[in-house]
C-alpha atoms as one frame of an Amber mdcrd trajectory, in Angstrom:
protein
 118.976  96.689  34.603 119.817  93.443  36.608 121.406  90.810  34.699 119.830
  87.531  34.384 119.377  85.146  37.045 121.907  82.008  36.676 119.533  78.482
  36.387 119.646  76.344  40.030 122.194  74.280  40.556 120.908  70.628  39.972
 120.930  68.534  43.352 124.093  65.730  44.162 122.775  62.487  42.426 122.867
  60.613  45.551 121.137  63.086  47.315 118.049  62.219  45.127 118.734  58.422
  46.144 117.208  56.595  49.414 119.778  54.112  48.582 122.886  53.776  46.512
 124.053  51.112  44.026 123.831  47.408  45.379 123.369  48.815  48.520 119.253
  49.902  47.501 118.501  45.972  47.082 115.479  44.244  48.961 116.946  42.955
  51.732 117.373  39.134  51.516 114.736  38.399  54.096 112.661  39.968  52.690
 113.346  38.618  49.022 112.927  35.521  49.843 109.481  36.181  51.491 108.820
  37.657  48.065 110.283  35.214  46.267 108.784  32.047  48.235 106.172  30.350
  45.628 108.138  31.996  42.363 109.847  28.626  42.100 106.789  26.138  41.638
 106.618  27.879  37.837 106.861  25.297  35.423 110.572  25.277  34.159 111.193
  24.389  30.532 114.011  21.807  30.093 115.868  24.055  28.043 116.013  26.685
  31.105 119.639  25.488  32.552 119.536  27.739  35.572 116.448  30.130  36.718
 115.729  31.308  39.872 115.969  28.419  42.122 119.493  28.833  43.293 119.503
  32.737  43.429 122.169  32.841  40.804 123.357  35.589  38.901 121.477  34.939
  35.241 119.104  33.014  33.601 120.704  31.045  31.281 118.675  29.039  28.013
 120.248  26.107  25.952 119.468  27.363  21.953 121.466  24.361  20.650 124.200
  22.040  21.444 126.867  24.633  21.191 125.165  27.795  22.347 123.311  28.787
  25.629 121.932  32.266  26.060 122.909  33.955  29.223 119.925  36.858  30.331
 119.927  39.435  33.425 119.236  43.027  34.183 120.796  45.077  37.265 119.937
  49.099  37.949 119.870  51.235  41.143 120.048  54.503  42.116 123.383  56.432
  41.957 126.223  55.623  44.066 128.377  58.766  43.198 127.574  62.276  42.070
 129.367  61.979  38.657 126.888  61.247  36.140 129.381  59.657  33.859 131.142
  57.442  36.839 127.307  56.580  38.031 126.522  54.789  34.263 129.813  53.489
  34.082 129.580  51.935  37.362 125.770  50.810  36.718 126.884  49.576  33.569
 129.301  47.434  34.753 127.649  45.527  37.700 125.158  44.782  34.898 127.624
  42.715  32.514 129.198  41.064  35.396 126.274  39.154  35.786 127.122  37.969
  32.314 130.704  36.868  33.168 129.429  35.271  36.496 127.745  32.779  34.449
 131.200  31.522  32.347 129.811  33.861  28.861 130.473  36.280  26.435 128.067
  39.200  26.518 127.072  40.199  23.476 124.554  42.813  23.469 122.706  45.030
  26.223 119.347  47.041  26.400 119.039  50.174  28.761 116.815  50.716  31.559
 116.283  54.658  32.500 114.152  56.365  35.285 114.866  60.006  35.665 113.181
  63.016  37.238 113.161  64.954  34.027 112.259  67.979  36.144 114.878  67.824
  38.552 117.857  66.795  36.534 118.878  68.673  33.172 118.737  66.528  29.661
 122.706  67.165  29.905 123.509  65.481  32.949 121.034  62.587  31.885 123.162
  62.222  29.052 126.462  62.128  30.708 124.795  59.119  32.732 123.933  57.332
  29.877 127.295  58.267  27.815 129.203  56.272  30.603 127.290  53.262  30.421
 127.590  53.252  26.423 131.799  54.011  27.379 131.409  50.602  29.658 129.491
  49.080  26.548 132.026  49.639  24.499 135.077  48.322  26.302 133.256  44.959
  26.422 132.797  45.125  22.823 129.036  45.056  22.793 126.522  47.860  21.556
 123.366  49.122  23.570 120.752  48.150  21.103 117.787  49.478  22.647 115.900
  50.172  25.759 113.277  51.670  27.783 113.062  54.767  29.398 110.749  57.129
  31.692 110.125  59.765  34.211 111.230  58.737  37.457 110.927  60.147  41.332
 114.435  59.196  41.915 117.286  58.621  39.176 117.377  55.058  38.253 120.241
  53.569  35.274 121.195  50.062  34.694 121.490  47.401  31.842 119.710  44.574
  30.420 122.877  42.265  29.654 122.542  39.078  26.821 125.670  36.770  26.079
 126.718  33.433  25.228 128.333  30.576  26.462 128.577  27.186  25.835 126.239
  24.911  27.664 129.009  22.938  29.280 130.656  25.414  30.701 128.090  27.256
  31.978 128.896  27.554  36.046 126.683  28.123  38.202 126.834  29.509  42.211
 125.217  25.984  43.114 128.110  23.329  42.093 131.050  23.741  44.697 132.391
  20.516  45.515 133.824  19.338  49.280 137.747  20.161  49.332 137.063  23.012
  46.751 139.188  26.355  48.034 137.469  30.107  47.251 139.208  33.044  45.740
 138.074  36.177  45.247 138.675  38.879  42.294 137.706  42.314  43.873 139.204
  43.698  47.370 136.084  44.498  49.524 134.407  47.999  50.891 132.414  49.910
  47.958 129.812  50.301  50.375 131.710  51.561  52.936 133.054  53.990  50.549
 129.728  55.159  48.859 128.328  55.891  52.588 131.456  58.106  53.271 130.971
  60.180  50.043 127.635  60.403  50.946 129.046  62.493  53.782 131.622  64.217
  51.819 133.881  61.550  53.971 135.621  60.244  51.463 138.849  61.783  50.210
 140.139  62.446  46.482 142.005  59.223  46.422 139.511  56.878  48.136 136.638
  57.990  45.218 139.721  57.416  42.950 139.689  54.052  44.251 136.328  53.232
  44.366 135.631  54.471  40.611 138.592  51.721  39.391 137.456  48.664  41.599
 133.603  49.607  40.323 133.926  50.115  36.702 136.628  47.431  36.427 135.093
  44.507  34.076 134.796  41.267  35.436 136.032  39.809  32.285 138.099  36.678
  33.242 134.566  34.698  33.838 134.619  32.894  30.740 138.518  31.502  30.992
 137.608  30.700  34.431 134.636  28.951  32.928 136.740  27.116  30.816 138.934
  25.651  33.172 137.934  21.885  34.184 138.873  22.981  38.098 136.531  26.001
  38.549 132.934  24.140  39.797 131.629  27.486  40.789 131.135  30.925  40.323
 129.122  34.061  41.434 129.687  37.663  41.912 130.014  39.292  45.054 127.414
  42.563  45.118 124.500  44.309  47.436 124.272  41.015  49.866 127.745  41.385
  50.472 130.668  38.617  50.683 129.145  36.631  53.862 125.438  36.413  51.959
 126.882  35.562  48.517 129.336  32.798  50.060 125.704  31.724  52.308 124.434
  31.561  48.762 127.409  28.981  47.132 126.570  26.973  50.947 123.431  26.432
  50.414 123.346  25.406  46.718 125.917  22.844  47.153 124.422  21.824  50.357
 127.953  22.254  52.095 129.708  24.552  54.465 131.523  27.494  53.167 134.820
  28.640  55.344 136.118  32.291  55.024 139.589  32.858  56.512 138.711  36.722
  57.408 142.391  37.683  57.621 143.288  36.738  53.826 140.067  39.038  52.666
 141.278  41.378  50.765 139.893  45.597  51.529 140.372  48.396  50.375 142.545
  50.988  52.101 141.284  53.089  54.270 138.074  51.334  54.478 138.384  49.558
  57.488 138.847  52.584  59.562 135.974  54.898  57.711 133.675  51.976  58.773
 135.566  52.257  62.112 134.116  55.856  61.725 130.630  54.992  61.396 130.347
  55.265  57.426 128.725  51.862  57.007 125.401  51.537  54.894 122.071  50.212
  55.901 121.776  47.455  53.862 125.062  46.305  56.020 122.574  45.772  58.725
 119.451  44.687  56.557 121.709  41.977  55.471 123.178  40.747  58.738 119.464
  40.558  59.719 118.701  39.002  57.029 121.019  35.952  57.029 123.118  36.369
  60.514 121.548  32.968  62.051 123.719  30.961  59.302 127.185  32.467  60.281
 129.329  31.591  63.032 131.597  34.074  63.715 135.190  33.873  65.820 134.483
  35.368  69.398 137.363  38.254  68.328 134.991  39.208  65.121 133.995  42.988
  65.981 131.759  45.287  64.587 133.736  46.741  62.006 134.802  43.412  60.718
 131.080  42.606  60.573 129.743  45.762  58.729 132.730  44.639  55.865 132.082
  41.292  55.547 128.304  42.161  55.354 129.379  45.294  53.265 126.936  45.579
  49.988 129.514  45.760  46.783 128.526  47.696  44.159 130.000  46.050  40.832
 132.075  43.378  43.272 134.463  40.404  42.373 133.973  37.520  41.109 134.398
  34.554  43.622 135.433  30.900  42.842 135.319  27.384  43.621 137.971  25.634
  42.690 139.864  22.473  43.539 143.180  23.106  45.130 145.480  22.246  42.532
 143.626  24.815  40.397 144.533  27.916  42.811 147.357  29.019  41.026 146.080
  28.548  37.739 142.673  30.672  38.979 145.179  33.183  40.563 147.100  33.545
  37.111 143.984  34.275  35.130 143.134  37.072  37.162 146.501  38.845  37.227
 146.340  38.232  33.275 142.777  40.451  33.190 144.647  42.838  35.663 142.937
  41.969  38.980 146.213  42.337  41.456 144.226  42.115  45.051 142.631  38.495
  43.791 143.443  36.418  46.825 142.595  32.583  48.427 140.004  33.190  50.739
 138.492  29.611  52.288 137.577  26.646  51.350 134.561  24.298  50.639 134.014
  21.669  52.980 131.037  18.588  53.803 128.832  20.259  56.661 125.258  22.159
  56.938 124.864  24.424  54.652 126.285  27.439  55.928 129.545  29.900  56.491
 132.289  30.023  58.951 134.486  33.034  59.658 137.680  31.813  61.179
């Protein structure tokens, strides 16, 4: 008698994915198309920042001392570990929290999976490593929504608090303000080299700790009198987030390329070909507002268009706060944070020295 046939191995998650992480956004050209007459919605006074600045949350004044800070992020997977793919999409949810200068404080879960394709246990280890993400910010998932998907989906409805004056948004970078940035740059660099079993033990080690890494000095940087701005750096990349702090403040936004901090190794997989297509979605996108140094090459390009999954924080600061900025991150355990530009009175747009 023949012994039982073994069950199918399940498929890699991001072999079930068109897209991966940040990287699966609409591309901003085509967003904004989208996006166009959303703004002419009446606005409620209490509604301190919506959608007319493309920041990172809504945020809602409840009283003088409170302000509640709403947002929801999920995607496909990025990696093939079900537990590193919640904890990732778990992550790049809150930080939208922290972007905003609050506290989060509770989160809801969003879940599309193809129930036939993927076992209940591997669904579970997806949503176990969002709860482990939940829990390290000290917030519980107290709900959600869930249902049966063509490709796996995971991500986060995120609520916290802040208070309404220190609430900073991606719009209010001042002339003479400098720009640092928390996170080195190349997730999705990296995610497009695993995708083709490119990526070595090491790099994925690398990738998992820059991706589930909490963004959690937002509110002290929120609370410092010198930080005018702040966003998070994810799926339109460094060169359309900083676009996005240019064109709320109405200035121009200068990136010193050689003080960017990468990743290792990631300059020459993308030197390899392992860059994503939302690299190229976004360059097309936004390119005509960039002016680039005559030396800037294609690699250099693909990174500083690079969609980051879970990415840094990035701040506008005045100069004598740099240090002070600087010392905050080290104290949350961000050692790559590094000066990157400056703010400056101009068109609205960015230039790569």
């Amino acid at each position: 008698m023949n012994p039982p046939s073994s069950a199918p191995a399940e498929p890699r998650l991001t072999s079930l994915s068109h897209g991966g992480g940040c990287g699966c956004k609409i591309a901003p050209g085509v967003l904004s198309e989208i996006l166009k007459n959303s703004a002419r919605l009446p606005m409620p006074p209490q509604l301190l920042v919506g959608i007319e600045t493309a920041d990172d949350a809504a945020v809602y004044q409840l009283n003088d001392e409170q302000a509640l800070v709403a947002t929801t992020d999920f995607f496909m997977p990025i990696v093939d570990d079900p537990h590193d793919f919640g904890r990732i999409a778990a992550t790049n949810a809150i930080s939208d929290v922290y972007a905003m200068g609050g506290r989060p404080i509770l989160a809801l879960a969003l879940v599309g999976m193809p129930v036939n394709v993927l076992s209940t246990q591997t669904i579970g280890r997806i949503l176990a490593g969002g709860e482990s993400v939940c829990r390290a910010a000290g917030i519980p998932i107290a709900g959600g929504h869930t249902i049966d998907s063509v490709e796996p989906i995971y991500g986060l409805v995120a609520l916290g608090l802040v208070h309404p004056r220190k609430v900073r948004r991606n719009a209010d970078a001042r002339a003479g303000d400098r720009l640092v940035l928390g996170k080195p740059l190349g997730v999705g660099v990296m995610s497009a080299a695993l995708k083709k079993e490119a990526l070595d033990a090491g790099g994925y080690q690398r990738m998992i700790a820059t991706t589930t890494q909490l963004n959690t000095p937002g509110p002290d940087l929120a609370a410092m009198e010198g930080v005018h701005a702040l966003t998070d750096v994810t799926g339109f990349g460094l060169a359309g987030h900083a676009l996005e702090l240019a064109r709320g403040a109405g200035l121009t936004v200068s990136v010193d390329w050689r003080r960017v901090p990468l990743l290792p190794g990631v300059a020459q997989l993308a030197d390899a070909g392992h860059v994503t297509g939302a690299s190229g979605r976004n360059w097309a996108g936004y390119g005509e507002q960039v002016k680039l140094p005559g030396s800037f090459g294609a690699t250099d390009r693909a990174l500083l268009t690079d969609p980051q999954t879970s990415g840094g924080l990035l701040v506008s600061c005045t100069p004598d706060a740099v240090n002070d900025v600087l010392a905050v991150f080290r104290k949350h355990g961000f050692a790559d944070a590094a000066e990157i530009g400056e703010v400056a009175a101009g068109p609205a747009r960015l230039v790569v020295r």
